[in-house]
C-alpha positions as CSV (number, residue, x, y, z in Angstrom):
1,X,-94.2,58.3,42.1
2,X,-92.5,59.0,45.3
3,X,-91.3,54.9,45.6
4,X,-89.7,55.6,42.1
5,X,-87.9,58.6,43.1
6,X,-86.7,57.4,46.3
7,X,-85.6,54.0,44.0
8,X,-83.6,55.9,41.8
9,X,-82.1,58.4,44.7
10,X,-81.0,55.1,46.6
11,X,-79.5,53.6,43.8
12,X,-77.4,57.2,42.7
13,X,-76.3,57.2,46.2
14,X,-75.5,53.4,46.2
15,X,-73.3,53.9,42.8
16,X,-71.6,56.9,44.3
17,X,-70.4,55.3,47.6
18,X,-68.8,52.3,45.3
19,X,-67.6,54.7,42.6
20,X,-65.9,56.2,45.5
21,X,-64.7,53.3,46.8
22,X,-63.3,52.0,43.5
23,X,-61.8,55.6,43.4
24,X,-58.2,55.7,44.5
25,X,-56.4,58.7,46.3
26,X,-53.0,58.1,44.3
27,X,-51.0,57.7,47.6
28,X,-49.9,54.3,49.3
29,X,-51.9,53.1,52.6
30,X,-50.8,55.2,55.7
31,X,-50.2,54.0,59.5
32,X,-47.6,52.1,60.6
33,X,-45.9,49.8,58.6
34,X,-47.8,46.7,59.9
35,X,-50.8,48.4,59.0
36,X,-49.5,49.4,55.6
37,X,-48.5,45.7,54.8
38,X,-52.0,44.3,56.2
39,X,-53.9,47.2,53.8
40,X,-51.0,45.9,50.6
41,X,-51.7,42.0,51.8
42,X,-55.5,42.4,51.3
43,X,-55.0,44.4,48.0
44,X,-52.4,41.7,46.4
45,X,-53.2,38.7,48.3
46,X,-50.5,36.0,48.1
47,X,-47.8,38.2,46.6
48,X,-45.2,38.8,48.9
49,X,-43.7,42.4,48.8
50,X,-40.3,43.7,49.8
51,X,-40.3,45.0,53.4
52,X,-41.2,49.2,53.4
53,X,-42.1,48.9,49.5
54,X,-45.2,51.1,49.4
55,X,-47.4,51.1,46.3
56,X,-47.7,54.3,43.9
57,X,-51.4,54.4,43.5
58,X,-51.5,57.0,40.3
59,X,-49.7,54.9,38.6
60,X,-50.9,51.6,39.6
61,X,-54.2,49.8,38.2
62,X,-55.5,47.3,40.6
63,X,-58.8,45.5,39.8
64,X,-59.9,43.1,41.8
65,X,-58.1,41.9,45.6
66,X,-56.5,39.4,47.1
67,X,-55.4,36.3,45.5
68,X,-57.5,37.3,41.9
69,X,-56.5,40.7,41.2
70,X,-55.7,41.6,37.9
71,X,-53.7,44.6,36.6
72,X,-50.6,46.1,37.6
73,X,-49.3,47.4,40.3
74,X,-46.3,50.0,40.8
75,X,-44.3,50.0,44.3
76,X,-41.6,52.4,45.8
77,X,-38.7,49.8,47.1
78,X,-36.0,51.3,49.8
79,X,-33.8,48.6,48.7
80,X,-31.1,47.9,45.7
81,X,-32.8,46.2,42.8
82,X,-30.4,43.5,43.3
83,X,-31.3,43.5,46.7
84,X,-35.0,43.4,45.5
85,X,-34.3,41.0,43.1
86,X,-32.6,38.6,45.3
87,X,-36.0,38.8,47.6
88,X,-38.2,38.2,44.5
89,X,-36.1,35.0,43.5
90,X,-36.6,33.7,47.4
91,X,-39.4,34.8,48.8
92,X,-41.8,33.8,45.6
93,X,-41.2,30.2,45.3
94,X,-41.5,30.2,49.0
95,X,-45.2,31.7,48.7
96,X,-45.7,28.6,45.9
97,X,-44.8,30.6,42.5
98,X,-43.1,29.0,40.1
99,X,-40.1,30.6,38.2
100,X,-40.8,30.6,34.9
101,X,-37.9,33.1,33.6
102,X,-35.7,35.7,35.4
103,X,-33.2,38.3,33.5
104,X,-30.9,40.2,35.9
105,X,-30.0,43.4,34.3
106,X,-30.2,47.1,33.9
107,X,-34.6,46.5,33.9
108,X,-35.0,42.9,35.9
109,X,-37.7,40.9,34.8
110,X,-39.0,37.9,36.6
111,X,-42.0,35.8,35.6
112,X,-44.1,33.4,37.8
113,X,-46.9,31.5,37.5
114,X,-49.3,30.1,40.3
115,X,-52.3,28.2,39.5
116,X,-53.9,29.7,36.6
117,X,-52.2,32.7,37.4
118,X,-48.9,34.6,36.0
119,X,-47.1,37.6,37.3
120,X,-44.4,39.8,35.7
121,X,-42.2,41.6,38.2
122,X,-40.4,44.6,36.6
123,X,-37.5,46.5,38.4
124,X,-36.0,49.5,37.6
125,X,-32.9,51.7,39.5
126,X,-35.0,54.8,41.3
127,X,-33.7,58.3,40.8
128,X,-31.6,59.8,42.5
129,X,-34.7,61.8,44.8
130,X,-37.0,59.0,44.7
131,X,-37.1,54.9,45.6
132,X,-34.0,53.3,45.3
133,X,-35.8,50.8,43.2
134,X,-39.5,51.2,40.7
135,X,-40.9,47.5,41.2
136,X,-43.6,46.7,38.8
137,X,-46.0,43.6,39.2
138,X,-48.1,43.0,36.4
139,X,-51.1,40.0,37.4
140,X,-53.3,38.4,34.6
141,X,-54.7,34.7,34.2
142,X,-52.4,32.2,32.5
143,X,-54.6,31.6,30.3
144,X,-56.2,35.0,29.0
145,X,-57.6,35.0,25.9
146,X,-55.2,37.0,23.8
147,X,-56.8,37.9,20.4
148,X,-54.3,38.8,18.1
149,X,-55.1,42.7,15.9
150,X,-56.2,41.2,12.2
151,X,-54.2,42.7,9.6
152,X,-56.8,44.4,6.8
């Protein structure tokens, strides 16, 4: 009885360690800013991100790390969007994404594709007491089984 109990304790405490792990305080990485790009870098893996962009983590969904995470991500830019934009259009292809469409306006959208992966890249203007610039990165297989709702 007392092998069973200590089982089932070491598991509970093995579930709450990665439940807290998994858990997510809502606030970007802190440290320096080399630290804070090494900490983004391992989290989003071959995704290259505007310098001092910090990631929003209550409103970013991240499962997974490094070059297979899935989900999306929300990031605090200090730059223009255009500025961001600009840096999205270079620096992708650069990391070996391919452009697949890009739509300059009042919400930029830029799609990519690497492997059997795609990523949507949303920007938005900041307010006028936040980010300059609300980038949004949405990762997903290329090929996700998408099952369209049945009408009934």
């Amino acid at each position: 009885m007392t092998i069973q109990i200590l089982k089932v304790s070491a598991l509970a405490l093995f579930l709450a360690a990665f439940m807290s792990g998994c858990a997510s305080s809502g606030d970007s990485p802190t440290g320096t800013p080399q630290e804070v790009q090494e900490v983004q870098a391992q989290l989003l893996g071959d995704m290259p991100l505007p310098a001092a962009s910090k990631i929003i983590g209550t409103e970013s969904l991240i499962i997974g790390r490094g070059d297979n995470w899935v989900g999306r991500v929300v990031l605090s830019g200090v730059q223009t969007p255009t500025d961001i934009y600009a840096f999205f259009q270079s620096e992708y292809p650069r990391a070996g994404w391919t452009t697949v469409s890009a739509v300059k306006s009042k919400t930029s959208i830029l799609v990519f594709t690497k492997g059997d992966r795609t990523a949507t890249v949303e920007l938005n203007e900041g307010s006028l007491t936040g980010p300059k610039t609300l980038i949004t990165i949405t990762s997903s297989p290329k090929n996700a089984n998408v099952v369209a709702p049945s009408k009934k």
